[in-house]
ROSE-932126 format. One line per 10 residues: number of its first residue (from 1); their letters; for each residue x negated, y, z of C-alpha. Coordinates in nm, 2 decimals. Layout:
<nodes>
NUM> A> X:Y:Z ~ ...
</nodes>
This chain:
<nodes>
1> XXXXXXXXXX> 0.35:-2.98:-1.68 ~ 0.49:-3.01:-1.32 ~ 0.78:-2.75:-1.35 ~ 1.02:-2.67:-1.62 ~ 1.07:-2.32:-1.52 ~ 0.94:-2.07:-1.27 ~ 1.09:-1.98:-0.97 ~ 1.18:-1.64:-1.06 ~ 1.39:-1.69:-1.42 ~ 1.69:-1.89:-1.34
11> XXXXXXXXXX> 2.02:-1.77:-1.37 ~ 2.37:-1.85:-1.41 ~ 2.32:-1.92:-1.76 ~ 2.08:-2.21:-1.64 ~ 2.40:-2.39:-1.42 ~ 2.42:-2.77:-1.47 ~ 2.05:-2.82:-1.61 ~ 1.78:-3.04:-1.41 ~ 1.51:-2.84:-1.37 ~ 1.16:-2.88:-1.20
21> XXXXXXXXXX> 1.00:-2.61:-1.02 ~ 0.67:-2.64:-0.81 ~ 0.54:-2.39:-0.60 ~ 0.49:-2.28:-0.18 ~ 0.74:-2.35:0.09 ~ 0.83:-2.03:0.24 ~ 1.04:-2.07:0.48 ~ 1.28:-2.36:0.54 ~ 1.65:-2.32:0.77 ~ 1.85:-2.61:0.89
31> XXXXXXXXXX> 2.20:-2.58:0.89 ~ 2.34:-2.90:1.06 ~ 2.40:-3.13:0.75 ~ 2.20:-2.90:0.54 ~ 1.86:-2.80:0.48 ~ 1.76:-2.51:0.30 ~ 1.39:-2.40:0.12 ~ 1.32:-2.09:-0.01 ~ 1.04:-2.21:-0.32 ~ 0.80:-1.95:-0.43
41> XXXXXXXXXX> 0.54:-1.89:-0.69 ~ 0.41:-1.59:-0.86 ~ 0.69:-1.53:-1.02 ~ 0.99:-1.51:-0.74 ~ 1.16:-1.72:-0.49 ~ 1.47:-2.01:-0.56 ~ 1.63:-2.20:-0.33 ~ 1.64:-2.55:-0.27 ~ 1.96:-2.71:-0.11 ~ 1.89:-3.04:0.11
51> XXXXXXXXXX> 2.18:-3.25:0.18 ~ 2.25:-3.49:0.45 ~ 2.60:-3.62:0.34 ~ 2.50:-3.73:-0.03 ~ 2.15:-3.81:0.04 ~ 2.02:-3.85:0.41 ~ 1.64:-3.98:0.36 ~ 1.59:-3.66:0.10 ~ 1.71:-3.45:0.39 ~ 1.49:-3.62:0.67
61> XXXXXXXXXX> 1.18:-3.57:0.45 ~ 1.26:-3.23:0.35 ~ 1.26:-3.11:0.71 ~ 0.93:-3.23:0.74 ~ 0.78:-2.96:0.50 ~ 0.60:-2.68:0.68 ~ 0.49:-2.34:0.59 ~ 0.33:-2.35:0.27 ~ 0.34:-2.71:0.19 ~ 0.28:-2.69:-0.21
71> XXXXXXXXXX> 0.55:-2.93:-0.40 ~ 0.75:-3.00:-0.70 ~ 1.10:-3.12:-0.64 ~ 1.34:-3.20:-0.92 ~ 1.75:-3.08:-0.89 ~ 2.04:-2.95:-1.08 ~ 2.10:-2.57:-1.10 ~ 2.43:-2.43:-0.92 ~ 2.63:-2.15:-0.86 ~ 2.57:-1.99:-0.47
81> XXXXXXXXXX> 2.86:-1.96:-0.23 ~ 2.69:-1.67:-0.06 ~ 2.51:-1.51:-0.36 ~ 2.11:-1.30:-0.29 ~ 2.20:-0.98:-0.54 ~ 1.85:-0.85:-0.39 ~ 1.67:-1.11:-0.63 ~ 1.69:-1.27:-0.99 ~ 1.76:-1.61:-0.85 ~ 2.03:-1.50:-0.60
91> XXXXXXXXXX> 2.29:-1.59:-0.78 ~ 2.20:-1.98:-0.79 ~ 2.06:-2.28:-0.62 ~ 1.90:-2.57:-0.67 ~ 2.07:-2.90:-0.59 ~ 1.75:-3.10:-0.49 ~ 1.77:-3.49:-0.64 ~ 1.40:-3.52:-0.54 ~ 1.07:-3.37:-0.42 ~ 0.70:-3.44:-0.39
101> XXXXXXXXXX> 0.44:-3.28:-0.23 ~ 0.13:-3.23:-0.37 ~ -0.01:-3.04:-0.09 ~ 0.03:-2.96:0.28 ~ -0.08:-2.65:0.45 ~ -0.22:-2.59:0.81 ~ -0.03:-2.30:0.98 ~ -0.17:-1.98:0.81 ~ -0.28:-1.72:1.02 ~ -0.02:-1.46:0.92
111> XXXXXXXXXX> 0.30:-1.40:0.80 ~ 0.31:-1.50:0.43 ~ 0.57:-1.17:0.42 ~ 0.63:-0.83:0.27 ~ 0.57:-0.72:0.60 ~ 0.32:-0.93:0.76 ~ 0.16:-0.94:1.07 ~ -0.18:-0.99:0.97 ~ -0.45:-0.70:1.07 ~ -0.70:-0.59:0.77
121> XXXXXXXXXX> -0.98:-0.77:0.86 ~ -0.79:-1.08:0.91 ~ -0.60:-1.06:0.60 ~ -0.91:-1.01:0.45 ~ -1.12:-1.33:0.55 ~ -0.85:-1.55:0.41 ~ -0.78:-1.29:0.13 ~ -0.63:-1.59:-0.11 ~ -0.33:-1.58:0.17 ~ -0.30:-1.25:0.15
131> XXXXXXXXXX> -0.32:-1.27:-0.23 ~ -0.02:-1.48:-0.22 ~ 0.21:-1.17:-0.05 ~ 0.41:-0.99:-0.30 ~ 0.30:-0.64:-0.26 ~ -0.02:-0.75:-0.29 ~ 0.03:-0.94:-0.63 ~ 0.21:-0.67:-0.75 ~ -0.06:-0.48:-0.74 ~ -0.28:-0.69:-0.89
141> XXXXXXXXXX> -0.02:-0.70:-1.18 ~ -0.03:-0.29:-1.22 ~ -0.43:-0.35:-1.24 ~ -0.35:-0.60:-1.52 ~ -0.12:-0.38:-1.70 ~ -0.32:-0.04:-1.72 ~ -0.62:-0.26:-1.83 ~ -0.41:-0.43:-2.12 ~ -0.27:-0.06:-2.19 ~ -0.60:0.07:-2.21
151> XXXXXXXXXX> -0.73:-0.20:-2.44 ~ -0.44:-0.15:-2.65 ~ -0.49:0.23:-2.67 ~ -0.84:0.25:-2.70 ~ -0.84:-0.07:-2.99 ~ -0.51:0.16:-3.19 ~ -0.75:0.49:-3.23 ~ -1.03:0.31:-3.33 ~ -1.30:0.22:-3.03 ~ -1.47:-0.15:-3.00
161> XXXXXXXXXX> -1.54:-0.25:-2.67 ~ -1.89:-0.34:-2.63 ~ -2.01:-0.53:-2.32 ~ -2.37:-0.39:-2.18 ~ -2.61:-0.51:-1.96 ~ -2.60:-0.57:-1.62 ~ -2.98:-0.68:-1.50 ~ -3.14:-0.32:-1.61 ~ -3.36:-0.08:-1.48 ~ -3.41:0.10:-1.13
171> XXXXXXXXXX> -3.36:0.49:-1.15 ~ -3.42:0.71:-0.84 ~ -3.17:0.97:-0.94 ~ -2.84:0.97:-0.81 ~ -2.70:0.74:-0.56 ~ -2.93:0.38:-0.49 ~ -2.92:0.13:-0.65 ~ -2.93:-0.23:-0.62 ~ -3.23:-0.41:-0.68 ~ -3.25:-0.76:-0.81
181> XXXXXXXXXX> -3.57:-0.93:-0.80 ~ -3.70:-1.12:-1.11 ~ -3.88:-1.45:-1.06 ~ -4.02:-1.50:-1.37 ~ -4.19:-1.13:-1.37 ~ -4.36:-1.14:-1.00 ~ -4.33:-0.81:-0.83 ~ -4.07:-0.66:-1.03 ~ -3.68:-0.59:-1.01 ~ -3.38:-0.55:-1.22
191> XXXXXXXXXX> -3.10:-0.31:-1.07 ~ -2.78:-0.35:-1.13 ~ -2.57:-0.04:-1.31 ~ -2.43:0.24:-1.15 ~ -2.29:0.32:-1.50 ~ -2.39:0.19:-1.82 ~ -2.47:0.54:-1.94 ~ -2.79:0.52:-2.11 ~ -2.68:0.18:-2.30 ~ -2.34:0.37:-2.46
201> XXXXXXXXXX> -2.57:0.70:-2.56 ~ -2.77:0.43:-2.74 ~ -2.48:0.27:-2.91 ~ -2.42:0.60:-3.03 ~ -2.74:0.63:-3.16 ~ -2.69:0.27:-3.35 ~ -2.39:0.44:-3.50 ~ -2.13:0.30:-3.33 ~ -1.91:0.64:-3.30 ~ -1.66:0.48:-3.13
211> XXXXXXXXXX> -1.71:0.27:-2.80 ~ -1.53:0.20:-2.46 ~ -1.57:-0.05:-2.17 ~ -1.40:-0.19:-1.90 ~ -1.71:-0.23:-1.68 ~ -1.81:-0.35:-1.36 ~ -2.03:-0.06:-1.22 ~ -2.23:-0.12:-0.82 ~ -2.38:0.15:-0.63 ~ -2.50:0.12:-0.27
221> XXXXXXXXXX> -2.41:0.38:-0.06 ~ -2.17:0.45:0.27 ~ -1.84:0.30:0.17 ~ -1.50:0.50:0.31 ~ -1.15:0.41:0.18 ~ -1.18:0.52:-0.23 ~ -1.54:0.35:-0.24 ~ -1.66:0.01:-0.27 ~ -2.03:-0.13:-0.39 ~ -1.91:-0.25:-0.72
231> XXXXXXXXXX> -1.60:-0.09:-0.87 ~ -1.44:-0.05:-1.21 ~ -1.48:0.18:-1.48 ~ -1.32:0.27:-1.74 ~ -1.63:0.37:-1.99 ~ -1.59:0.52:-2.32 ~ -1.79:0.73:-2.57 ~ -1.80:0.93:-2.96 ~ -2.01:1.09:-3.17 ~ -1.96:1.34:-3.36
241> XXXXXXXXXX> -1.71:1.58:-3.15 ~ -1.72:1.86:-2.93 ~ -1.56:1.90:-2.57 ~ -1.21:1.94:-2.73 ~ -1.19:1.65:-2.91 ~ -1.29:1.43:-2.56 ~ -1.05:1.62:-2.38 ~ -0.77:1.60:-2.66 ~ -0.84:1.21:-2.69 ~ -0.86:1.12:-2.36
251> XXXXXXXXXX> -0.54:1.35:-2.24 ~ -0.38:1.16:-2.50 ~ -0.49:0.79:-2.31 ~ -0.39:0.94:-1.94 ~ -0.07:1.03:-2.11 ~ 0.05:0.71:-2.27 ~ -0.05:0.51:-1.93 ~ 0.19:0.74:-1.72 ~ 0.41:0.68:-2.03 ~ 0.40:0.27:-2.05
261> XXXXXXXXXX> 0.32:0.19:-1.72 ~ 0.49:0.43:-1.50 ~ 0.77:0.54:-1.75 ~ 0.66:0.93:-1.63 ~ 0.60:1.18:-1.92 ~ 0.29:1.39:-1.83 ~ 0.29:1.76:-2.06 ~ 0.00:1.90:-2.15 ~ -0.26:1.90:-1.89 ~ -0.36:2.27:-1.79
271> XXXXXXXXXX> -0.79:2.33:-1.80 ~ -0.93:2.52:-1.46 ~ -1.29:2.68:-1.47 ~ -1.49:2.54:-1.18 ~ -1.51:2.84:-1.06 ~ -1.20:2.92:-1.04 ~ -1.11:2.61:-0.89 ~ -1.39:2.70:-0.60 ~ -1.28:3.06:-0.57 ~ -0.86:2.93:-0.56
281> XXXXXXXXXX> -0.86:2.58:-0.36 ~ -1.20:2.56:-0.22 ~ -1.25:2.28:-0.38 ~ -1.38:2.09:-0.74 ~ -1.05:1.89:-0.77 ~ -0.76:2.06:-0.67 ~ -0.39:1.92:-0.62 ~ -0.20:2.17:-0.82 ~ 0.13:1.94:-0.68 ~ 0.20:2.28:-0.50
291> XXXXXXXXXX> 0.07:2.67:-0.48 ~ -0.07:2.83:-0.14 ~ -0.39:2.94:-0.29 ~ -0.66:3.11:-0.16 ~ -0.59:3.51:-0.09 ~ -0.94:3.67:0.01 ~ -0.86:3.98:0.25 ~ -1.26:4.02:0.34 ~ -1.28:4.44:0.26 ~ -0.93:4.48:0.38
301> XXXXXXXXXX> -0.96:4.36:0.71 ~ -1.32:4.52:0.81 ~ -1.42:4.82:1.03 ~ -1.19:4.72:1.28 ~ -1.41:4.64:1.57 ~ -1.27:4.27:1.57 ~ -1.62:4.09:1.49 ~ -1.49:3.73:1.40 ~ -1.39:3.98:1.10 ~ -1.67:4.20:1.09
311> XXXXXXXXXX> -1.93:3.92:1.03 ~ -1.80:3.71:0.85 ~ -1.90:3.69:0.45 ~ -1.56:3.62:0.39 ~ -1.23:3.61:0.52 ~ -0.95:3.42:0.34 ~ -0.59:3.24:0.39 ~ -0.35:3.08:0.24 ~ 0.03:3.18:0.27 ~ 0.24:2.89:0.42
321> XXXXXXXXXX> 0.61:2.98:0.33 ~ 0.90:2.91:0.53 ~ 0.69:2.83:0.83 ~ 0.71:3.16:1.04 ~ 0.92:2.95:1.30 ~ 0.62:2.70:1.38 ~ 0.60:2.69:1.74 ~ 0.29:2.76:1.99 ~ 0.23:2.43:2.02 ~ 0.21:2.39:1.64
331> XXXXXXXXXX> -0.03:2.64:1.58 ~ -0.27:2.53:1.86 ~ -0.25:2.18:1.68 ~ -0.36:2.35:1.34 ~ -0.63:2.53:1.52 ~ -0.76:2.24:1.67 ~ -0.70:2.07:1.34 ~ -0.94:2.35:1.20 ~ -1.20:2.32:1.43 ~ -1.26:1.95:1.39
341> XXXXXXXXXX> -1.62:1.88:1.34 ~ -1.58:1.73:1.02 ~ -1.39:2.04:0.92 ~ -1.61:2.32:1.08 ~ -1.40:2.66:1.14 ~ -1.50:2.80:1.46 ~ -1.08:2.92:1.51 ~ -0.76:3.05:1.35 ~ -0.60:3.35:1.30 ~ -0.23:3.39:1.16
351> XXXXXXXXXX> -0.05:3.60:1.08 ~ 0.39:3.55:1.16 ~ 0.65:3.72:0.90 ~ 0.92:3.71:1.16 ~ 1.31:3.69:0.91 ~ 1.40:3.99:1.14 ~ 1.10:4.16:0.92 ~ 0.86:4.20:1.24 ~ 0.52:4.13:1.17 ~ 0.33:3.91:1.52
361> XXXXXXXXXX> -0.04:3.84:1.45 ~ -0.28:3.65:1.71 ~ -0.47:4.00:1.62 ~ -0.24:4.23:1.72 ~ -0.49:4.47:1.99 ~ -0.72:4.51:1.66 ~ -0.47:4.58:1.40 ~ -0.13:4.82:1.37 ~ 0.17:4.73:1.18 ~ 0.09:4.91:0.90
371> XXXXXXXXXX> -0.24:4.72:0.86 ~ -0.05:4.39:0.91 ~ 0.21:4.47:0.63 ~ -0.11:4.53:0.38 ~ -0.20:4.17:0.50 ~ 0.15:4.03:0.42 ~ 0.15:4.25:0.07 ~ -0.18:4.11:-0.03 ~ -0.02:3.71:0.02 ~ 0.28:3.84:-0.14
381> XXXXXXXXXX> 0.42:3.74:0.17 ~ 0.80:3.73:0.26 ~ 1.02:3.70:0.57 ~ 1.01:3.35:0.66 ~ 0.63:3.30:0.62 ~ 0.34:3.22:0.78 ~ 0.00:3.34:0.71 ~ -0.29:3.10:0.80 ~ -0.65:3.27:0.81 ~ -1.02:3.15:0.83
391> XXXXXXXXXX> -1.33:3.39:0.83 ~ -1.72:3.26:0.84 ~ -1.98:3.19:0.56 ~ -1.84:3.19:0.25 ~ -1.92:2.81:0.13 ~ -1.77:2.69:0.49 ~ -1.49:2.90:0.51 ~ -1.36:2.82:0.15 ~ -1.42:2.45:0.24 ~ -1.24:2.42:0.57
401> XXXXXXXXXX> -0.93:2.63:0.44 ~ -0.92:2.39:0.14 ~ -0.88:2.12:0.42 ~ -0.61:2.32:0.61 ~ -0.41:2.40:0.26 ~ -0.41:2.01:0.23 ~ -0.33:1.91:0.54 ~ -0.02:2.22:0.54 ~ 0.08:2.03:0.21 ~ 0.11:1.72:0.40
411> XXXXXXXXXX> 0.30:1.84:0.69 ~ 0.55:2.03:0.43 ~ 0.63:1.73:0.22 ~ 0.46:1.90:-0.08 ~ 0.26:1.59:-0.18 ~ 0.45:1.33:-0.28 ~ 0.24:1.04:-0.41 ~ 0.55:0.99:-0.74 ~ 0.49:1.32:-0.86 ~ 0.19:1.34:-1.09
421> XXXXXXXXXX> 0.02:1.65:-1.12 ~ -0.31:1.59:-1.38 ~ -0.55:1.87:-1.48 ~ -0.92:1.92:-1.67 ~ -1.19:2.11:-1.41 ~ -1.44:2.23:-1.70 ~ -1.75:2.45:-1.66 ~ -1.98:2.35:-1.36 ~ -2.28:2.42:-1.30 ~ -2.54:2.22:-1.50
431> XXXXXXXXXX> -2.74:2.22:-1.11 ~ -2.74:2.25:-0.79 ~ -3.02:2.35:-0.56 ~ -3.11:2.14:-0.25 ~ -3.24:2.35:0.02 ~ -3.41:2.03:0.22 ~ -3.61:1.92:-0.11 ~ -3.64:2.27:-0.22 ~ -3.57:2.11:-0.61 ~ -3.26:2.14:-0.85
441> XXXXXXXXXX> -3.06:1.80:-0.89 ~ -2.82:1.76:-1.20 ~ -2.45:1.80:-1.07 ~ -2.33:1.52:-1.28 ~ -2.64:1.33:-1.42 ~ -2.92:1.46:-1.60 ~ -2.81:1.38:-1.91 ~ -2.54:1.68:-1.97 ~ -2.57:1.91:-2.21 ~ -2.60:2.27:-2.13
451> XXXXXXXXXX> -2.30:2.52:-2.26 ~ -2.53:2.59:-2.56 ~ -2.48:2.97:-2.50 ~ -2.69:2.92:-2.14 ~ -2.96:2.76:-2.28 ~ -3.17:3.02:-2.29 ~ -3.10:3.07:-1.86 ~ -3.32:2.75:-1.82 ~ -3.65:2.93:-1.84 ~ -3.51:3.20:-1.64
461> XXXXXXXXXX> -3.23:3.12:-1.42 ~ -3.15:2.75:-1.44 ~ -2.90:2.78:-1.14 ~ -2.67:3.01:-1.32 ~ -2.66:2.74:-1.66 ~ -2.31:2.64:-1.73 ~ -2.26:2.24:-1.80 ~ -2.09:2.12:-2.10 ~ -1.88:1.87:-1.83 ~ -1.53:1.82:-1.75
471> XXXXXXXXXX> -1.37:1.62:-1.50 ~ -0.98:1.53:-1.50 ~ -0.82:1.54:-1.14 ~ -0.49:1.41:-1.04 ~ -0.36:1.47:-0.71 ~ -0.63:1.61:-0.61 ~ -0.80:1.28:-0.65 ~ -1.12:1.26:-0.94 ~ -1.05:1.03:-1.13 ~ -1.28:1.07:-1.48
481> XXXXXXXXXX> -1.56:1.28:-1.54 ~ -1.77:1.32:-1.81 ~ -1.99:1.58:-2.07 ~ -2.12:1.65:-2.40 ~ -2.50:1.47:-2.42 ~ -2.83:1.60:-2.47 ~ -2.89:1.47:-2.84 ~ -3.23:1.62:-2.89 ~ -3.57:1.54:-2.71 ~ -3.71:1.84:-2.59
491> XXXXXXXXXX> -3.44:1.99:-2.44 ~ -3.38:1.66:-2.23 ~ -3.76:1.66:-2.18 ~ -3.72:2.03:-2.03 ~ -3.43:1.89:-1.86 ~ -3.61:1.64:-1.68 ~ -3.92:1.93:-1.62 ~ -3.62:2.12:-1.44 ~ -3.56:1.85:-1.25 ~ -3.89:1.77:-1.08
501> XXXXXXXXXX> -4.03:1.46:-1.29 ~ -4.38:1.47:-1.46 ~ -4.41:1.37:-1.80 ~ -4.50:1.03:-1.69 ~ -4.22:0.96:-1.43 ~ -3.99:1.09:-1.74 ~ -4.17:0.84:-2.00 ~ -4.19:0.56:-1.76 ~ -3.73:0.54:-1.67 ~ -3.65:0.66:-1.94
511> XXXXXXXXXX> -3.87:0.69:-2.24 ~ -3.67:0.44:-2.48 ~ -3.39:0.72:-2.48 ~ -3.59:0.99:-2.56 ~ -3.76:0.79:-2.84 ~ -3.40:0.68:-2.97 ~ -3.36:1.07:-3.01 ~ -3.65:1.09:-3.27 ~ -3.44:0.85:-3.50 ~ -3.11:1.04:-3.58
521> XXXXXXXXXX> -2.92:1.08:-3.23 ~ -2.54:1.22:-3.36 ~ -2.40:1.47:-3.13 ~ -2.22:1.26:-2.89 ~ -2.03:1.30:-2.55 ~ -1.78:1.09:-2.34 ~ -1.62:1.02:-2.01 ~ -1.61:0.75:-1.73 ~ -1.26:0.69:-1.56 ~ -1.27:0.48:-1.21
531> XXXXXXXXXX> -1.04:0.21:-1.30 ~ -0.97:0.10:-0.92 ~ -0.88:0.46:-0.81 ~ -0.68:0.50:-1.14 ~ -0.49:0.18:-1.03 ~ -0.49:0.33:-0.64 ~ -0.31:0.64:-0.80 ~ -0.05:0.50:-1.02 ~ 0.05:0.23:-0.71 ~ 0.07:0.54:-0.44
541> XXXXXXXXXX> -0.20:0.40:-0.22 ~ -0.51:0.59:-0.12 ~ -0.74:0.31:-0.07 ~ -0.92:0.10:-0.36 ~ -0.89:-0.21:-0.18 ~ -0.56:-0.28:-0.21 ~ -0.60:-0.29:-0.62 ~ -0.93:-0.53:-0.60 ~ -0.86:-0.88:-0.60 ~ -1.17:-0.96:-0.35
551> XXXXXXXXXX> -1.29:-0.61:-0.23 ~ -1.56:-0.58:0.01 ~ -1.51:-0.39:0.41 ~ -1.61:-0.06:0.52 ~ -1.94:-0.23:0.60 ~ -2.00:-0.36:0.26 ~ -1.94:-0.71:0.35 ~ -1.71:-0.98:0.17 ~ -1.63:-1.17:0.49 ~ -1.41:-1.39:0.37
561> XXXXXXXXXX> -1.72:-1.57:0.13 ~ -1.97:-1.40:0.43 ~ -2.18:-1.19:0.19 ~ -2.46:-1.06:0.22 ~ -2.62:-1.37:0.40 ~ -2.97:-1.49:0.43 ~ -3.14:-1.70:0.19 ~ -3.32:-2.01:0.24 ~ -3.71:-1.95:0.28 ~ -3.79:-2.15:-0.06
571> XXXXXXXXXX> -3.59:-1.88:-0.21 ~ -3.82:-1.61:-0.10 ~ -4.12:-1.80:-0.18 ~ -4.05:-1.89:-0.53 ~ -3.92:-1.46:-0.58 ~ -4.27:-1.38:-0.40 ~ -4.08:-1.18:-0.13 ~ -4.12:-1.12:0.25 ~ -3.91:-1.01:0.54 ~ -4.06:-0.75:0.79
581> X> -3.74:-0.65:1.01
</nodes>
């Protein structure tokens, strides 16, 4: 070994021993007859004392070291004069006897700091740099932890991990895939997995009742900050249980990670309808961190000759308290917030409970006092408040006020990322109808299990059939979702008749399921948590990246490696494959 110890773990108890550390120079100072070398590894930082009174030539050559020079130096440990409480080490030096280096470094192109002053891009073409900075590695570490967590949960209650394919086969459904062309079958591709669902149903099948996965999952589609082609999943699934039991035994893992790795005790998670989730926050995963739902004033404020109001399918706010003193200038920034294209309200209205208990609206010539106090009654509204209002279609409307409740909760400090606020979203719809194809699509995948109660709404109204699916939200961030399976044949055959294949397109992707159900399929249902976005959460980041060792850009490319590239034209010819840009 070339180090004794790590550069993070002495202490005074370690004072008068000759140790050997190894590790990167981080910064060097010299100090007239001394030199002094801050040594770090993965594990801290120690410094090295240099001097020029009891041995010159070690000093000379010590000043030579630059910016991450890699070496191992050999000293006695001593008590610091002027004592670092800020880090385990502070409280000692190491009196340096001798040194080697068994690297040098060019100048990096950043900061190897806390606080660097590298861009993203740059930091992330020499990524093993950046890798070397300790909020980085410290996330890393977190990603580490809530995987061993997981394992050690998962193993304690009784579920083998079992690894699945990767080189599978293509499905159109659902987001693309990538294709991987074989050589030795001309003309035909694997795909890589979007999620090994299929392959765990099967297990179940097989009789394992009890499996989970930490699996690398790739889907290529437009990346933004919580996506990246391949990500991590946590994968799990049972047989033999009903939506409770998934919910109870998967509650029970989120739990005991906010437990172990955060030290945060979660209670019982509270269960929100879908639609109530729609109808309340505009939205399928709402952050319950604070109130300011959704009050719907629609019949209340009609008939009054203001036609923003009078054609609009719905009109609906949210009550902002304590922020009846916002200024002019604030509210024209909220409008224009609103109005954003990505956000889509044509304006604002609101509606001010002065603390004098005056009542100002922006629709004041089309509505008295008295009709303004109903307002206020109907948001339970109190002096001090301020009530925010959007009218429209109803689908738009609840959308863009869902965006404006957010962005309120931002500017009110309600969202702080160290206060956890999980919940289960249970009950969507089984489908939802795509006016461009004019077909159903399956709102999670179309292997869900219908609420058996709707079943018989299939034949007659398949849009109004209930899933038997479940998602868990933190934060307002989805992090799992999941559902009871189809176990039988012909339902997922009418399933797959619902959504648009012919008995052959169903056959062809996926026939070896629906055979596996002719051989004893158990009643079986599970869940899928993304792993990088779990690890985004429990850090307080919003982006993936930060947790992925080597994560891709927003254009999909590792440019640190330069991927995708071309490939050499021998390639192509042995895979059978031409480019026509």
């Amino acid at each position: 070994m070339l180090r004794t110890h790590n550069c993070g773990e002495l202490n005074l108890n370690h004072t008068g021993n000759t140790v050997t550390l190894s590790g990167w120079v981080q910064r060097s100072r010299d100090l007239g007859g001394m030199t002094f070398i801050d040594l770090r590894d993965r594990y801290g930082i120690t410094q090295l004392v240099f001097n020029m009174e009891t041995n010159a030539p070690l000093c000379e050559s010590a000043r030579k070291l630059g910016r991450e020079f890699v070496i191992s130096v050999t000293g006695t440990v001593a008590e610091r004069s002027n004592k670092n409480l800020k880090i385990p080490t502070g409280e000692i030096e190491i009196i340096a006897d001798q040194f080697e280096v068994l690297n040098t470094s060019k100048i990096p192109p950043f900061t190897i700091e806390d606080n660097t002053d590298g861009g993203d891009e740059l930091r992330m073409k020499y990524r093993y740099l950046d890798l070397r900075r300790n909020p980085v590695r410290d996330n890393l570490m977190l990603r580490h932890r809530m995987a061993i967590e997981t394992r050690n949960y998962m193993n304690n209650i009784g579920f083998i991990e079992v690894e699945t394919p990767v080189l599978i086969k293509s499905t159109p459904e659902g987001a693309r895939d990538f294709v991987v062309p074989s050589r030795m079958n001309e003309g035909q591709f694997y795909a890589l997995p979007q999620s090994p669902q299929t392959f765990k149903q099967l297990l179940m099948v097989a009789g394992f009742d009890r499996y989970f996965q930490i699996v690398k999952c790739f889907r290529d589609e437009d990346l933004r900050a919580d996506r990246q082609p391949e990500f991590t999943q946590i994968d799990c699934e049972m047989s033999f249980v009903t939506q409770d039991d998934i919910l109870s035994t998967f509650e029970g893992l989120t739990k005991y990670l906010f437990r172990t790795v955060k030290g945060v005790e979660i209670e019982a998670l509270p269960r929100m309808t879908f639609a109530d989730a729609m109808k309340n926050y505009g939205n399928d995963k709402p952050d319950i961190r604070f109130g300011m739902t959704f009050v719907e004033i629609t019949d209340m404020v009609k008939g009054k000759d203001f036609k923003v109001f009078d054609d609009a399918a719905l009109v609906a706010g949210i009550n902002a308290t304590g922020c009846a003193g916002y200024t002019r200038k604030q509210l024209d920034a909220l409008t224009d917030f609103v109005k954003r294209p990505q956000i889509g309200a044509g304006g604002l209205i609101y509606l001010r409970y002065n603390e004098d208990g005056t009542l100002k609206s922006s629709v004041d010539k089309f509505y008295n006092e008295e009709e303004l106090k109903k307002w206020a009654a109907a948001f339970d509204a109190k002096p001090g408040d301020l009530m925010l209002i959007l009218a429209g279609d109803a689908g738009k409307t609840r959308k863009a006020l869902s965006e404006l409740r957010l962005e309120m909760g931002n500017q009110l400090g309600l969202r702080n990322p160290e206060v956890f606020a999980p919940l289960w979203v249970v009950d969507f719809p089984l489908l939802e109808w795509d006016e461009e194809t004019q077909r159903y699509y399956a709102m999670h995948h179309p292997f869900t299990s219908p609420k058996p109660e709707d079943i018989p709404l299939l034949d007659s109204n398949p849009g109004k059939v209930r899933a038997n699916a479940y998602d868990l939200v933190i934060n307002g961030v989805e992090i799992g979702g999941g559902s009871i399976r189809i176990h039988n044949k012909e339902l997922q055959k009418k399933m797959f008749t619902i959504l648009g294949f012919t008995d052959e397109d169903a056959q062809a992707q996926f026939g070896f399921l629906m055979n596996a159900f002719e051989y004893g399929a158990p009643p079986h249902g599970g869940i899928a948590f993304g792993f990088d976005r779990m690890c985004s959460l429990f850090g307080g980041s919003e982006s993936i990246r930060d947790y992925i060792a080597f994560p891709k850009n927003n254009a999909g490319r590792d440019v640190m490696i330069d991927s995708p590239a071309p490939i050499k034209q021998e390639q192509l010819d042995e895979l059978k494959l031409k480019i026509n840009l």
